[in-house]
N, C-alpha and C positions, 0 to 999 in steps of 0.2 A: 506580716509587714515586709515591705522590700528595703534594701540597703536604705536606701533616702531618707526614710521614713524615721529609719531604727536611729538613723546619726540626727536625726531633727529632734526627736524626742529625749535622747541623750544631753543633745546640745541646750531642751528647754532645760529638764534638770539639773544641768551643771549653774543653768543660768536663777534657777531655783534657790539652790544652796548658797551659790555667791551675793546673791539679795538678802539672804537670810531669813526666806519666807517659811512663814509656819507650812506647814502638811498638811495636803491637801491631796484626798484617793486621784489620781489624775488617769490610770489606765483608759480606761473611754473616751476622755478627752484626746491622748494621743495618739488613739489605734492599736492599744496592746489589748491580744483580743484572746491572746496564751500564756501560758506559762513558755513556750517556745521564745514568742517576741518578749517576754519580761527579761527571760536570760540573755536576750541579744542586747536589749536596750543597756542593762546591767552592763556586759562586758564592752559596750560601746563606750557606754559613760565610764567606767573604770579604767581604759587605757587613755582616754581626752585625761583623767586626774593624775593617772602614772606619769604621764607628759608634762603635765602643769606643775607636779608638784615634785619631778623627776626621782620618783619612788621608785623598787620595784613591787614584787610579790614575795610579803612573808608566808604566807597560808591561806586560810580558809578559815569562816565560822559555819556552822550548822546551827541553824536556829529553830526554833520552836519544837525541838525533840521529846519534851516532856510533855503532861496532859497538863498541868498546869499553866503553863505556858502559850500553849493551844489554847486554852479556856480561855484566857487574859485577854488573845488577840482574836480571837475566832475565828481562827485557822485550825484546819485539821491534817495541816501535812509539813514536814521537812522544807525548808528553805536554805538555799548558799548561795554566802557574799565571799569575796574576796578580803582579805586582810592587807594592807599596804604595809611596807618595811618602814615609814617615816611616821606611824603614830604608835608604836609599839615601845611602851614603859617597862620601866624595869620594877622589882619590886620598892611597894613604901614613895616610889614617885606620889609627883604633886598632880591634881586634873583641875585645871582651870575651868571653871561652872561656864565662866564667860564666853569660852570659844566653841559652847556649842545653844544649838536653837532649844531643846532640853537632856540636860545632861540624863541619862541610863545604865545604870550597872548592872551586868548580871552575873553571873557564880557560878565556876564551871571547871571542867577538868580539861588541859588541854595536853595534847601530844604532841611529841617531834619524831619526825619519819627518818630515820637511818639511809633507805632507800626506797627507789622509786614505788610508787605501788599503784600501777593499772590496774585497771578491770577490763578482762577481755571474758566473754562469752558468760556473761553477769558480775554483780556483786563481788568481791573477794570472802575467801572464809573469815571467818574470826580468826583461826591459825594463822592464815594468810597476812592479816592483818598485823595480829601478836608480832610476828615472825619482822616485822619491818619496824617496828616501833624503835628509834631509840631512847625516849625517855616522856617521862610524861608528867605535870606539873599544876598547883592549882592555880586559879586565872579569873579574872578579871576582866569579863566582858563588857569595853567603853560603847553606846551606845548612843543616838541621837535621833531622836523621835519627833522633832520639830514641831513637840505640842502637836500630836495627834490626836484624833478625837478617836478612841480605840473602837467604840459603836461603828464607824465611818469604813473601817480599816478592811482591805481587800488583798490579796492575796498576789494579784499582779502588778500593784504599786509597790507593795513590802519590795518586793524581788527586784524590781527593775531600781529600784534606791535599794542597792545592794544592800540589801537587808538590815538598813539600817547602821552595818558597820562603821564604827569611828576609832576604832581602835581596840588594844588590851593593853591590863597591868599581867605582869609572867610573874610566880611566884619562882621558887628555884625547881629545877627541873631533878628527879631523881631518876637510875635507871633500874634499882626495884621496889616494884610496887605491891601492894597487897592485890588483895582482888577489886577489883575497880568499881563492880556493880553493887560490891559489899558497904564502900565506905562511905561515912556519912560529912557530909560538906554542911558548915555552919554559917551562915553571916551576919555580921552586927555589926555596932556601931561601938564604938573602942569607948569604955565608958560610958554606956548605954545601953539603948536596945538591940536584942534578936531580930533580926530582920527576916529569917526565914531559913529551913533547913533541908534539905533531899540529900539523895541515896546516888550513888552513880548510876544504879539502873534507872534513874527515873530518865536517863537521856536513850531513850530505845532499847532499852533492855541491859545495856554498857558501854559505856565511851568507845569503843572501838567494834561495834555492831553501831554506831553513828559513823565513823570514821570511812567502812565497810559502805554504806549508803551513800557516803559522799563521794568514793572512788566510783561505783557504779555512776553517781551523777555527771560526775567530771567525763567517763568515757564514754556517756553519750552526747556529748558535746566536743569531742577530740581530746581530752588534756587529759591529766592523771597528776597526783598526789606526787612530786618530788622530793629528792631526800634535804633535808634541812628543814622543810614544810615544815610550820605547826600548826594544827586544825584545832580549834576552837568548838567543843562535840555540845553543846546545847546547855545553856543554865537549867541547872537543877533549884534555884530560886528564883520564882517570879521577879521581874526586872522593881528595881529600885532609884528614886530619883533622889540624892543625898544634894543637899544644900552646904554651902562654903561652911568649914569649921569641921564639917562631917571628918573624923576618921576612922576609915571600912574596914575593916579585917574578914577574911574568908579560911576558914580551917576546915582542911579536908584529913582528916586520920593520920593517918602515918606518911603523907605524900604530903605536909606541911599546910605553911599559911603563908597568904599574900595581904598585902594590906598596901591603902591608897592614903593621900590627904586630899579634900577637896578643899579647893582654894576659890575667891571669888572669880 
């Protein structure tokens, strides 16, 4: 896609979301014919939103890290969105059902980077990785799927509708953790049902071997992972759609719990 193109197809889905139209696979229609043009459309559309909604950049999510997750949407690879600073909950906040096309939660471990962390001449190590973390927390990936038809679902539209992201709840962040790929992350419904369980290794082997992938990603695209960042390394529970009344809790071991209310 050349520049024209990439800010046209940006501009349709900005103009998408502000209608409040269901989802619809759109990549063919607008020319995104890669995953190169999905990332351009993406960051096209995500600074026109920084602008509009005079946000910056908290982080990052990685999505679809696990197989299950993969299964769900039938996608077989890693995907990144951007996280904006102005949808970003604290724990036990409220999510209005209403301000989105269909609300999404997922379940997840997230980090905060201490310092910068490139990738120059691949991937970083895990040490590498380790070594830049300042703390790390469980989380609440806010979600918005606009009534997709998940059969339908392509892998170039996911990306260029930044992956879906609409935010996160941060449970409290700790600076030590157990072992990451060890502990087992719970979610349900506070007075209710189990919603679904996984292991920190189900997001690539460990939240930070995700982390590790998304630096490589970032620096073949120019950017890289800065410190304050917190990345969002992939739900270890297939995504969940709670209705007004719902309240979610997510317990991950010894790195605590975050919990939400959804409101109408």
């Amino acid at each position: 896609m050349d520049p024209t193109q990439t800010r046209q197809a940006a501009a349709w889905l900005a103009a998408e979301h502000q209608a409040g139209r269901r989802f619809e696979p759109f990549a063919a229609a607008q020319g995104i014919a890669t995953l190169d043009d999905a990332y351009a459309v993406q960051r096209e559309y995500m600074a026109a939103e920084r602008a509009r909604r005079g946000a910056g950049v908290a982080g990052y999510k990685i999505g679809l890290t696990s197989a299950a997750m993969q299964k769900m949407c039938g996608i077989d690879t890693p995907v990144a969105g951007v996280i904006l600073d102005d949808r970003v909950h604290a724990n036990e906040d409220a999510l209005q059902a209403s301000r989105y096309g269909r609300l999404g939660v997922e379940f997840e471990i997230a980090v905060r980077f201490k310092e910068d962390l490139p990738a120059t001449g691949g991937a970083p190590t895990f040490e590498e990785v380790a070594h830049a973390v300042d703390a790390v927390a469980p989380a609440m990936e806010i979600v918005d799927d606009r009534g997709c038809d998940y059969a339908r679902l392509d892998v170039l539209s996911l990306v260029a509708d930044n992956a879906w992201n609409a935010g996160l709840v941060l449970g409290p962040f700790v600076r030590e953790w157990p072992a990451l790929d060890e502990v087992e992350g719970v979610a349900q419904v506070v007075g209710g049902d189990t919603l679904g369980s996984g292991r920190g290794a189900d997001a690539l082997g460990h939240p930070f071997l995700a982390c590790a992938w998304l630096a490589s990603h970032l620096a073949s695209r120019g950017e890289c992972l800065r410190a304050g960042q917190v990345v969002m390394t992939g739900s270890i529970v297939t995504t969940r759609f709670p209705v007004a009344g719902m309240h979610l809790r997510f317990e991950v071991g010894a790195l605590g719990t975050v919990e939400a209310h959804v409101q109408p």
